[in-house]
ROBA-137117 format. One record per residue: x, y, z of N, C-alpha, C in turn; residue number from 1. Coordinates in pm, 1 decimal. Layout:
// ROBA-137117
+----------+----------+----------+----------+----------+----------+----------+----------+----------+------+
!      nc1 !      nc2 !      nc3 !     cac1 !     cac2 !     cac3 !      cc1 !      cc2 !      cc3 ! resi !
+----------+----------+----------+----------+----------+----------+----------+----------+----------+------+
!        X !        Y !        Z !        X !        Y !        Z !        X !        Y !        Z !  NUM !
...
+----------+----------+----------+----------+----------+----------+----------+----------+----------+------+
// end
This chain:
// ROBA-137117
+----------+----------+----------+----------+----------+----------+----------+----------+----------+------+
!      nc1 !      nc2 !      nc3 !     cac1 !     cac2 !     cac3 !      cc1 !      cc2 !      cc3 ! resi !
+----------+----------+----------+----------+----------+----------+----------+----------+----------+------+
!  -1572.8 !  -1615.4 !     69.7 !  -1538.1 !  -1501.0 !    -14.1 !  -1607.9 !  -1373.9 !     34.2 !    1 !
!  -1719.3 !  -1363.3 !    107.2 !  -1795.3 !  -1267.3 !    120.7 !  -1735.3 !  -1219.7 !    240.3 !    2 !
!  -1674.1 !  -1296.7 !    334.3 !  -1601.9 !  -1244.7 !    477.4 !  -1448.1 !  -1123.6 !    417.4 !    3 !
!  -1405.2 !  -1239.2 !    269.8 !  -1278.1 !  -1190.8 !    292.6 !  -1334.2 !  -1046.8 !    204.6 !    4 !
!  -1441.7 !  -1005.3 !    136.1 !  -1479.8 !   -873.6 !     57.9 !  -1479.1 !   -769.9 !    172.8 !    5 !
!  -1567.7 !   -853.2 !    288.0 !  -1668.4 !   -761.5 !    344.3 !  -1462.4 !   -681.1 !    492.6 !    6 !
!  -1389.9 !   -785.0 !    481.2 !  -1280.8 !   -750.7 !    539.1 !  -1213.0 !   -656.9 !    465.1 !    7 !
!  -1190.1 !   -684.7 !    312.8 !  -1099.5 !   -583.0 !    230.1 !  -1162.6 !   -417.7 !    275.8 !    8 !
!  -1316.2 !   -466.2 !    219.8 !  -1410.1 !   -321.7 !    226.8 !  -1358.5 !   -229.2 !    358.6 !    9 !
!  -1360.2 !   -269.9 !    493.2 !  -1310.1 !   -225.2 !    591.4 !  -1212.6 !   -167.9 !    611.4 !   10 !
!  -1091.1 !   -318.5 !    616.4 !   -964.6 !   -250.9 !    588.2 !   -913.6 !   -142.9 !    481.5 !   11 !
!   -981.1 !   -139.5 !    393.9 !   -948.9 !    -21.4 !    249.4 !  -1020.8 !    130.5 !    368.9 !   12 !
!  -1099.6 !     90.7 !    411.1 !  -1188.3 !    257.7 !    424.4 !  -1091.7 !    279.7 !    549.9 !   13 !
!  -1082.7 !    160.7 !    681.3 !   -950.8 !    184.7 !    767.8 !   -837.9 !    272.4 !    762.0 !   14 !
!   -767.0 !    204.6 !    605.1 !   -665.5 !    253.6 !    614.5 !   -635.2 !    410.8 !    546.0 !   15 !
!   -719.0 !    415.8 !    458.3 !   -788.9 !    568.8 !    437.2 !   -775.5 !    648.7 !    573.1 !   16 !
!   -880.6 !    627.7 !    643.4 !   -882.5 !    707.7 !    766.9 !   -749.0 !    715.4 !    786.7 !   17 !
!   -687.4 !    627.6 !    876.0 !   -565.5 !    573.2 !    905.1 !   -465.1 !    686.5 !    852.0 !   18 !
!   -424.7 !    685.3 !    721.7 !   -367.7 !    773.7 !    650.8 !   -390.0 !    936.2 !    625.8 !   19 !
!   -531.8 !    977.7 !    601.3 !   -558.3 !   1074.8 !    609.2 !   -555.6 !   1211.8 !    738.9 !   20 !
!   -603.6 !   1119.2 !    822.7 !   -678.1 !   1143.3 !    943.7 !   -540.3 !   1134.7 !   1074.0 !   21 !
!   -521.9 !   1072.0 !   1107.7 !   -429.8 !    983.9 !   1208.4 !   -296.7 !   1067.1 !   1170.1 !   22 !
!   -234.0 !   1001.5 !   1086.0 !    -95.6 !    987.5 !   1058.0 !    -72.8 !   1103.1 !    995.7 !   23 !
!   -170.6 !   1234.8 !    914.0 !   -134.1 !   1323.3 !    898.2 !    -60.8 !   1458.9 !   1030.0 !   24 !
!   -177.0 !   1399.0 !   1131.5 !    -75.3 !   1464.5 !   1247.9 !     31.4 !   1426.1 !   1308.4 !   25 !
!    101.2 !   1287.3 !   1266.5 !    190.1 !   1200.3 !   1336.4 !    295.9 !   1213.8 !   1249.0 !   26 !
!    352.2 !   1342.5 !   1146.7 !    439.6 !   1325.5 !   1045.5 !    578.0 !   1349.9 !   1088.1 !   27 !
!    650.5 !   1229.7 !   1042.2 !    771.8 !   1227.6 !   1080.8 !    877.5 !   1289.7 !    990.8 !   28 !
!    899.4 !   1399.5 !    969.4 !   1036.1 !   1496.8 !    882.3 !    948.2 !   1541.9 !    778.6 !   29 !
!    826.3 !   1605.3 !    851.0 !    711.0 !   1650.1 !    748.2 !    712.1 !   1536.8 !    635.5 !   30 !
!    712.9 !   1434.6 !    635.3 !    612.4 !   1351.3 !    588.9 !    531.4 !   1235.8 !    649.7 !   31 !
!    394.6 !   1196.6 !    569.9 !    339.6 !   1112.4 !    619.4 !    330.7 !    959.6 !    598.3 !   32 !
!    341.2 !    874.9 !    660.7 !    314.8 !    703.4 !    598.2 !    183.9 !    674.9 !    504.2 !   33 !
!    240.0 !    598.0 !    392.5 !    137.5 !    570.3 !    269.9 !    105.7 !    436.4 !    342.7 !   34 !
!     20.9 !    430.0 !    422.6 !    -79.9 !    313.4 !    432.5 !   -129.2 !    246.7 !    369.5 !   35 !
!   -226.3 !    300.3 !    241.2 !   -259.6 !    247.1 !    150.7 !   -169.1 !    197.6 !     97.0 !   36 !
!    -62.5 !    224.5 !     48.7 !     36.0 !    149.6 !    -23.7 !     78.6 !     56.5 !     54.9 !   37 !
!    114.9 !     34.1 !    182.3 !    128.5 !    -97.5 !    234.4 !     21.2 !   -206.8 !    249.3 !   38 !
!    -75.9 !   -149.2 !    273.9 !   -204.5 !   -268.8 !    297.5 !   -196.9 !   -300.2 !    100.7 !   39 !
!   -179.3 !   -254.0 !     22.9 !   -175.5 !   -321.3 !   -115.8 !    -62.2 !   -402.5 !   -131.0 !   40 !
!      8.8 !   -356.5 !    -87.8 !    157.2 !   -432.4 !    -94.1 !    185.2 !   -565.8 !    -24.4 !   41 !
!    104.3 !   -543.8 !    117.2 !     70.4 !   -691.8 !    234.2 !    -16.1 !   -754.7 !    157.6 !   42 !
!   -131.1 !   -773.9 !     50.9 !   -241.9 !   -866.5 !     48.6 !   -178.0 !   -874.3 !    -78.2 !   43 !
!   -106.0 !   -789.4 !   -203.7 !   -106.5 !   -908.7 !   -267.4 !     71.8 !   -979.8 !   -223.4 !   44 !
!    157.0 !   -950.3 !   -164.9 !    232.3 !  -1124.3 !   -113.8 !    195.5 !  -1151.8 !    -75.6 !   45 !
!     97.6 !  -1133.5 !     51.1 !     52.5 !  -1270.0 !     82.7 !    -92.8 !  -1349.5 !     11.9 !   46 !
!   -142.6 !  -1272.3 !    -72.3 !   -276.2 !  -1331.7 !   -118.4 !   -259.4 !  -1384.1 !   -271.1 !   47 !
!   -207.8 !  -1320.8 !   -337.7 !   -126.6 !  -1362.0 !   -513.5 !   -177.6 !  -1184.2 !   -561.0 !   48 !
!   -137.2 !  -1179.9 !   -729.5 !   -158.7 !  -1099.9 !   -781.5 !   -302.0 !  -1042.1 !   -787.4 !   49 !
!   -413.7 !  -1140.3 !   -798.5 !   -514.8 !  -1111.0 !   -833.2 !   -538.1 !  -1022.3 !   -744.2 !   50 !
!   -549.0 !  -1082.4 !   -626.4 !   -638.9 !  -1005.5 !   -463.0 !   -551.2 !   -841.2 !   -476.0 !   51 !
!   -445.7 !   -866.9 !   -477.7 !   -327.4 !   -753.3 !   -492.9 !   -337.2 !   -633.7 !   -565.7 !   52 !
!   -458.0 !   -644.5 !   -698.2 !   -478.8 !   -582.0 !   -797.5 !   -598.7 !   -543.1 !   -764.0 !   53 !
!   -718.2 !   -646.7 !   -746.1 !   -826.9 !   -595.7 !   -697.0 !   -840.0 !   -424.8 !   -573.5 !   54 !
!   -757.7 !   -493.5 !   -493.1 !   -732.9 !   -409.6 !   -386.9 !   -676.3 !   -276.8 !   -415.4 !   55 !
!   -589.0 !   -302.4 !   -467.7 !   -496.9 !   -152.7 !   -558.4 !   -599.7 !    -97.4 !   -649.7 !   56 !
!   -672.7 !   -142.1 !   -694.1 !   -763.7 !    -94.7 !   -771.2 !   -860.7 !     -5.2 !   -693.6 !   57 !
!   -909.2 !    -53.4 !   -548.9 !  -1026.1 !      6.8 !   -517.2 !   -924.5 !    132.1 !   -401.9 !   58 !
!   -812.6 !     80.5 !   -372.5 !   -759.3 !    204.2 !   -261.3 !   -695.2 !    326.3 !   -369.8 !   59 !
!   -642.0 !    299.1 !   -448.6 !   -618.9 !    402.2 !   -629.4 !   -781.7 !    498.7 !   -629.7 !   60 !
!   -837.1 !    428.8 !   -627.6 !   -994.5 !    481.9 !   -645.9 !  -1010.3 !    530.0 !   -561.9 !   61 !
!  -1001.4 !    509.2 !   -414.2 !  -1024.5 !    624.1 !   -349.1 !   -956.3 !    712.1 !   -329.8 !   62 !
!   -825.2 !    715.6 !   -312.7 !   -725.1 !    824.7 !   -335.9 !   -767.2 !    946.4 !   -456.0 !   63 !
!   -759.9 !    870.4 !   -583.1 !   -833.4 !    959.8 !   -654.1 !   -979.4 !    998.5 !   -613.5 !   64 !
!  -1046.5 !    974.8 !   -530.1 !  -1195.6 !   1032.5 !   -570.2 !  -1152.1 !   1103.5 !   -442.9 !   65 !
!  -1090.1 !   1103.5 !   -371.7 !  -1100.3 !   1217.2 !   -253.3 !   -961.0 !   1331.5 !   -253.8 !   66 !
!   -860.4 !   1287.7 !   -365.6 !   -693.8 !   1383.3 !   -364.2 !   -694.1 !   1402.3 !   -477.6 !   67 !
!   -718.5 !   1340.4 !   -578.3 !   -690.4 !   1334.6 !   -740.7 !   -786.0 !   1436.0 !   -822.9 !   68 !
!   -688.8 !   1525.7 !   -876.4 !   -754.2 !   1609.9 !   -966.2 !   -844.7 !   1525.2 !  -1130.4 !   69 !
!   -774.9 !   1410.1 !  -1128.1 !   -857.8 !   1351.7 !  -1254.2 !   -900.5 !   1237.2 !  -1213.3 !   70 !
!   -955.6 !   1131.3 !  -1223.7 !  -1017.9 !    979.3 !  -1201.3 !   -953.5 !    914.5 !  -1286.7 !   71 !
!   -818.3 !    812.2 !  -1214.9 !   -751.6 !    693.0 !  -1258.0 !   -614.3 !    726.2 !  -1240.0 !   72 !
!   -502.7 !    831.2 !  -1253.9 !   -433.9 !    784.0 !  -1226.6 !   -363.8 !    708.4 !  -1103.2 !   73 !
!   -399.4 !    778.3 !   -969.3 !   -393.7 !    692.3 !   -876.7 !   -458.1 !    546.8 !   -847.6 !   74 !
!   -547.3 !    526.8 !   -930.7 !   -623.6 !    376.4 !   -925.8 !   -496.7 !    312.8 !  -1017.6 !   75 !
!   -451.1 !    361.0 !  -1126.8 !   -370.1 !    294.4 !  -1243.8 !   -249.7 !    222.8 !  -1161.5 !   76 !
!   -180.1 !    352.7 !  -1102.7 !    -87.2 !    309.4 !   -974.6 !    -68.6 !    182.4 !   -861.8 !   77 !
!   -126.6 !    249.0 !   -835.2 !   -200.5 !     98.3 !   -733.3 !   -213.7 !    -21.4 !   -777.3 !   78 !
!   -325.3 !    -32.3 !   -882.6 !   -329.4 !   -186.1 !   -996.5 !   -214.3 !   -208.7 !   -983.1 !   79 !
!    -88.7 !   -112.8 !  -1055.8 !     19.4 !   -175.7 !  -1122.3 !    148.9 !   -228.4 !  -1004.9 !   80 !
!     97.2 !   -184.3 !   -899.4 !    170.5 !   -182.8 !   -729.7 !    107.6 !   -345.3 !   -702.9 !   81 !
!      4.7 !   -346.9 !   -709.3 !    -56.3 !   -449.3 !   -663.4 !      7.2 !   -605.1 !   -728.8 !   82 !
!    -77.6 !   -534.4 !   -867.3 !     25.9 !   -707.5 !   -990.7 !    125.8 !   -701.2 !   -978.2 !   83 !
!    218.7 !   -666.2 !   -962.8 !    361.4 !   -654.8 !   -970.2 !    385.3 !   -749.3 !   -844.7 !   84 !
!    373.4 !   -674.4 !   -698.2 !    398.3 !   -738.9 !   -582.4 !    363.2 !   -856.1 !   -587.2 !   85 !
!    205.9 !   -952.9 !   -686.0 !    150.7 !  -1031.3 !   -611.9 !    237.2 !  -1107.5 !   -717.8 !   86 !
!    386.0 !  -1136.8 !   -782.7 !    425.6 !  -1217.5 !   -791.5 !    552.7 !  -1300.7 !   -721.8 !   87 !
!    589.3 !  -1179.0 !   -621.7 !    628.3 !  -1190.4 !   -497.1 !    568.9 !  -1264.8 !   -385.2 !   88 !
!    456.3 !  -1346.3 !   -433.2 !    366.1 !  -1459.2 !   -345.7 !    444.0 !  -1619.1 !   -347.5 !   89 !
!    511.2 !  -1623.4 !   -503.6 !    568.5 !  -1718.6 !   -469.6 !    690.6 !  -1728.2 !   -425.7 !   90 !
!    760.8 !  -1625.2 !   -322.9 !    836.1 !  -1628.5 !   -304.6 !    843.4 !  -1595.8 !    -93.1 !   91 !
!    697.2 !  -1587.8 !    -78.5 !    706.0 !  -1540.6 !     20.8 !    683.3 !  -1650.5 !    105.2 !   92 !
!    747.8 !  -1641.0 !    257.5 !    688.0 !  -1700.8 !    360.8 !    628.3 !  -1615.8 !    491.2 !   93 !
!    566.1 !  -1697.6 !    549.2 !    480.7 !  -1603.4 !    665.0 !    563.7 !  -1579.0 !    778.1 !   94 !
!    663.5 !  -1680.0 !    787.0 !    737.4 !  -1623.6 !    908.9 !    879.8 !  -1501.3 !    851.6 !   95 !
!    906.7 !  -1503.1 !    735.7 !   1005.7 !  -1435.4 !    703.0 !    949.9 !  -1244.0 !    648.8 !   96 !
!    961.9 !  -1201.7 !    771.1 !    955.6 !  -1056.1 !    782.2 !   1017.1 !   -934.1 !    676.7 !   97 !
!   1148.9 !   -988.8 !    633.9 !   1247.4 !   -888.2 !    563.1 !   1215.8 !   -877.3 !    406.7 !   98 !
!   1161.0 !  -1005.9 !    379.6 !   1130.3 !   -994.8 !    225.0 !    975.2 !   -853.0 !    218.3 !   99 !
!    900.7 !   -909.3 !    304.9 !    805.5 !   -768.9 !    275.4 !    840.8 !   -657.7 !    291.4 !  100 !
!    891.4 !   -639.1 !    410.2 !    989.9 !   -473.3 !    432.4 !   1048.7 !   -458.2 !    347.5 !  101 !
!   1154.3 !   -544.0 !    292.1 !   1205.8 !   -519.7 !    145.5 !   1144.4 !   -464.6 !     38.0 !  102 !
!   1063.1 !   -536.1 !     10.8 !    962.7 !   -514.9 !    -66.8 !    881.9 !   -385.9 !    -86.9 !  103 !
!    846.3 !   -348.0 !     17.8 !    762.5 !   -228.3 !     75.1 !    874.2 !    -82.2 !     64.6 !  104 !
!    986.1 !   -110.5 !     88.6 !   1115.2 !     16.0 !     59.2 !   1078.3 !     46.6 !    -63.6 !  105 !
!   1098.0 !    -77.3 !   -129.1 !   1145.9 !    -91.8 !   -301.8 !   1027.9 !     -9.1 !   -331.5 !  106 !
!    908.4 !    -66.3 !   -323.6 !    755.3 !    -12.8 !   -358.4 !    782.0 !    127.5 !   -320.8 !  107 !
!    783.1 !    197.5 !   -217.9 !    742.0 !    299.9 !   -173.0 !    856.1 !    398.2 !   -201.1 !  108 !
!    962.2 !    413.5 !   -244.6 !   1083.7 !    449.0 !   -361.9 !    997.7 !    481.9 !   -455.2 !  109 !
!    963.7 !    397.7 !   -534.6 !    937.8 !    359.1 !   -739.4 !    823.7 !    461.6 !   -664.8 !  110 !
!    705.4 !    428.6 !   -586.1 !    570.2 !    521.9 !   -577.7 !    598.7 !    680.1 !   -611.7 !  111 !
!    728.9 !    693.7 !   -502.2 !    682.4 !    867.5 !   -488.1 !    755.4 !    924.4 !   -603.8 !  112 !
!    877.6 !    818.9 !   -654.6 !    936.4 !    858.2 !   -788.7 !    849.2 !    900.3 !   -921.5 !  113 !
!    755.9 !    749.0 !   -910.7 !    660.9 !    799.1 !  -1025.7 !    570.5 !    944.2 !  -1004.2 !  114 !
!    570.5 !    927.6 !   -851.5 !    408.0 !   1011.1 !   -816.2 !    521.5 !   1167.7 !   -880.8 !  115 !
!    631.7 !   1207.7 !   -865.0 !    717.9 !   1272.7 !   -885.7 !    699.6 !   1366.8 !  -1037.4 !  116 !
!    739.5 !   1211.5 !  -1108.5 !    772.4 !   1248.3 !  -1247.5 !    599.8 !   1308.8 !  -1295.7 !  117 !
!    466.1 !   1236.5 !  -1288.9 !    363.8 !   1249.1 !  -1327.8 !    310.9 !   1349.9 !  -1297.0 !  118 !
!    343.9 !   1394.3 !  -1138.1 !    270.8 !   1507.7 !  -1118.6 !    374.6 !   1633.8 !  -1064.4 !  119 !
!    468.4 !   1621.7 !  -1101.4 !    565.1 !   1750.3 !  -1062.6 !    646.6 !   1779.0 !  -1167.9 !  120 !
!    736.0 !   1703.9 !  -1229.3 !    817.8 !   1699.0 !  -1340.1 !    772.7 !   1720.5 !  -1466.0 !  121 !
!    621.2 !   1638.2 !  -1520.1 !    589.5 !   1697.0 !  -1616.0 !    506.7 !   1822.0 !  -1611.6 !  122 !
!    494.3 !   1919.1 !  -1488.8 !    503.9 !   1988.3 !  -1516.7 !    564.2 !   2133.7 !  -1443.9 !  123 !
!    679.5 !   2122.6 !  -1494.3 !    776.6 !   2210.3 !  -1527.6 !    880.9 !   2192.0 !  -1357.9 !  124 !
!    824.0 !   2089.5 !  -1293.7 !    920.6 !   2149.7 !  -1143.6 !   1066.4 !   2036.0 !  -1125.9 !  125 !
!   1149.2 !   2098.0 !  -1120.1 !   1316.9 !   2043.7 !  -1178.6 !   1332.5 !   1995.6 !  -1047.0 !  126 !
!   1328.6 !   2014.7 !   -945.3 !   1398.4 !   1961.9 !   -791.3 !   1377.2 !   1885.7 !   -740.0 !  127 !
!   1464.7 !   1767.1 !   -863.7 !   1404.5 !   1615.1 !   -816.0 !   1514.6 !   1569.8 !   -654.0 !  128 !
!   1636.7 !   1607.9 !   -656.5 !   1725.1 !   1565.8 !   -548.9 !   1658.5 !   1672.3 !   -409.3 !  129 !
!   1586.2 !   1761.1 !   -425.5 !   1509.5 !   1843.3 !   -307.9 !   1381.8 !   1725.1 !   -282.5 !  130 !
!   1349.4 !   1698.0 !   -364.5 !   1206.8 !   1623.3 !   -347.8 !   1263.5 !   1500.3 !   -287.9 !  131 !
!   1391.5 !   1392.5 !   -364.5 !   1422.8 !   1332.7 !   -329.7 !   1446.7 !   1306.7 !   -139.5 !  132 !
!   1492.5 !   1391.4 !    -94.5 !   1585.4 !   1422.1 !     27.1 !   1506.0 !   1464.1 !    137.8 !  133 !
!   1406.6 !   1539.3 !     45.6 !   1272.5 !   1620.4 !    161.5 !   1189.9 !   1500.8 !    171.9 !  134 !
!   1134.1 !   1432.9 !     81.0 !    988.5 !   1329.3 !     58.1 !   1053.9 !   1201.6 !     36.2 !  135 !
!   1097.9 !   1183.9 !    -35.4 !   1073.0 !   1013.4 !    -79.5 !   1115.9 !    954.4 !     42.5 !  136 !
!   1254.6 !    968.7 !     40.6 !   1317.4 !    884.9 !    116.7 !   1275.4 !    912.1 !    288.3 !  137 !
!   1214.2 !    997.5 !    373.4 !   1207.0 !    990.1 !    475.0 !   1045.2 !    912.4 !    471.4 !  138 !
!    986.8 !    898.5 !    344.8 !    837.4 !    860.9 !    325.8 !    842.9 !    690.6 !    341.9 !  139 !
!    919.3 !    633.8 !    279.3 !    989.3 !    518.6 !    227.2 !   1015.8 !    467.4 !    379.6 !  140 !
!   1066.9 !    526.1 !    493.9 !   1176.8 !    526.5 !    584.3 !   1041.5 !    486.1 !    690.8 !  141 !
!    951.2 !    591.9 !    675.1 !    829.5 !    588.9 !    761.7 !    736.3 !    488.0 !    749.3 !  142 !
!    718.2 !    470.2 !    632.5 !    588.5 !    390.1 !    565.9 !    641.9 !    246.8 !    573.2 !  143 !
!    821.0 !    225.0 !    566.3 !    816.8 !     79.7 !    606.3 !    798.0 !     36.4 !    775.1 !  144 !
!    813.5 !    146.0 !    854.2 !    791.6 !    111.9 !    972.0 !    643.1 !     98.8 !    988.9 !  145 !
!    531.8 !    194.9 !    930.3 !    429.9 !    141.3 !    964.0 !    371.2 !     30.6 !    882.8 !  146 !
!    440.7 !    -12.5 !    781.6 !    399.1 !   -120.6 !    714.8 !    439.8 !   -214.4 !    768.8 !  147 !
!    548.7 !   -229.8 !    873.7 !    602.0 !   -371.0 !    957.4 !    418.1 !   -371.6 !   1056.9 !  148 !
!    354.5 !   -307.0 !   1115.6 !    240.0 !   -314.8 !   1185.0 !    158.0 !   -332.7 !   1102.3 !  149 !
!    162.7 !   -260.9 !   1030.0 !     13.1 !   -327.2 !    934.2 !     55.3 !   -466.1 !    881.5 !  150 !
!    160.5 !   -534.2 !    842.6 !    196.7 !   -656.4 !    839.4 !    144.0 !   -770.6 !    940.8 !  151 !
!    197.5 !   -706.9 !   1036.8 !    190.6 !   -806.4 !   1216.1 !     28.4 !   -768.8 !   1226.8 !  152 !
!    -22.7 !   -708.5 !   1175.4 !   -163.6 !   -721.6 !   1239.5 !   -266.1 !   -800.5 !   1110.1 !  153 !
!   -189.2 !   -750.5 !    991.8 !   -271.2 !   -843.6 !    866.1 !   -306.0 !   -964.5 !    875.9 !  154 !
!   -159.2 !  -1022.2 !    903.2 !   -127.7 !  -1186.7 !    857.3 !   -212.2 !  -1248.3 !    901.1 !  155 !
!   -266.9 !  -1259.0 !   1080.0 !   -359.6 !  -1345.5 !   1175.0 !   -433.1 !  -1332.2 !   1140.2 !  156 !
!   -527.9 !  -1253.0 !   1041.9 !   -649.8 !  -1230.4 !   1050.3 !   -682.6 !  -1253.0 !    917.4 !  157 !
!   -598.0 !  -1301.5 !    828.3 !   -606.2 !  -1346.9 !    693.5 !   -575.1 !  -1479.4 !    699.7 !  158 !
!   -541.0 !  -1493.6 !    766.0 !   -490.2 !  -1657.2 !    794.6 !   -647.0 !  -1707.8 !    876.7 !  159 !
!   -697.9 !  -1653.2 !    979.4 !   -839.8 !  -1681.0 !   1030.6 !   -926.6 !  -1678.7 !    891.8 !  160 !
!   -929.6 !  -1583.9 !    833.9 !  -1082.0 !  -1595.9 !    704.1 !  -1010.1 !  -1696.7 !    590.1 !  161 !
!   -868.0 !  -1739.2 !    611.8 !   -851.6 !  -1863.6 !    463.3 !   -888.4 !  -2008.5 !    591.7 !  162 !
!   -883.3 !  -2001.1 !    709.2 !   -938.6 !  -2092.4 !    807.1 !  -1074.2 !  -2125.2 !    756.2 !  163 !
!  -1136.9 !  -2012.2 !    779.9 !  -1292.7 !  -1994.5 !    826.9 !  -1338.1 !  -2010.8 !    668.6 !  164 !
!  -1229.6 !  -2021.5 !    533.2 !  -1294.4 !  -2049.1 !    411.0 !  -1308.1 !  -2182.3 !    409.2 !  165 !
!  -1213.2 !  -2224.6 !    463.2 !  -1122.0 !  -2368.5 !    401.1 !  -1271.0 !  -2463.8 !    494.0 !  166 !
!  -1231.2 !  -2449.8 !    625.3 !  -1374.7 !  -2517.6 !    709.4 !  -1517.2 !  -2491.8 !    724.1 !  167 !
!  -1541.0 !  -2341.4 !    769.9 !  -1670.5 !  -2264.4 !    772.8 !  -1628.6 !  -2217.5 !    884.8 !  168 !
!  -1550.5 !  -2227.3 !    992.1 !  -1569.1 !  -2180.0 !   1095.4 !  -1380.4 !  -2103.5 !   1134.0 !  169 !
!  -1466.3 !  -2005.4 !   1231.2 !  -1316.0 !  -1922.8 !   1276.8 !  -1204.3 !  -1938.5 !   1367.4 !  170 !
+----------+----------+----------+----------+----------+----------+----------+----------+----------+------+
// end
């Protein structure tokens, strides 16, 4: 348990960078890939709800403590990204690719919709089919392509620390 913390801890601050840093200069139709939202979306199918929530919980938290004008709604987000997906565990397999990409569209749609309504709509800004056309959908478009890599690079190395739980060794 302490390998797979001391891995989340990493990968969470990773994909931060990753997102912030990286991919803000790499934006494809002026927008950027939500990383964080895929690395929440990869651990909990493949890990269950719990891990899924945990995780959404602490990448929500940082979003808010470094973008968020108040503390929680982006953590709230995330949680609810996380439980949701991780009941999509029993449905997943490791070799079948399309259900997470699937998955990850669907997610990253509902995200910028909500992120939309909460922080643009309520207050006062009407141009949801501009927002639509400009952001979501080329965000959605981007973020599942880099979520197919953050996928292909997750799986082996989560599959090594449930190894290295199950025996002791890697």
């Amino acid at each position: 348990m302490l390998v797979r913390g001391l891995f989340y801890t990493i990968a969470i601050i990773i994909s931060f960078l990753l997102q912030t840093s990286v991919f803000s200069f790499l934006k494809l139709a002026g927008t950027a890939p939500n990383v964080m939202l895929a690395f929440v979306v990869c651990i909990a199918m493949i890990r269950g709800r719990k891990e899924g929530t945990v995780v959404g919980f602490f990448c929500g938290l940082l979003v808010d403590l470094f973008y968020g004008t108040t503390l929680g709604p982006y953590a709230l987000l995330y949680v609810a990204i996380g439980y949701v997906n991780g009941y999509f565990h029993k449905l997943y397999f490791q070799d079948d690719f399309m259900l997470p990409l699937a998955v990850l569209i669907g997610n990253s749609l509902i995200y910028d919709i909500l992120v939309y309504i909460f922080f643009f709509l309520l207050r006062g800004r009407f141009g949801f089919f501009y927002f639509l056309w400009s952001i979501i959908i080329p965000e959605a478009i981007y973020t599942a392509i880099v979520a197919f890599c953050v996928y292909v690079v997750l799986l082996p190395i989560l599959i090594r620390i449930e190894a290295y739980e199950e025996r002791g060794t890697i």
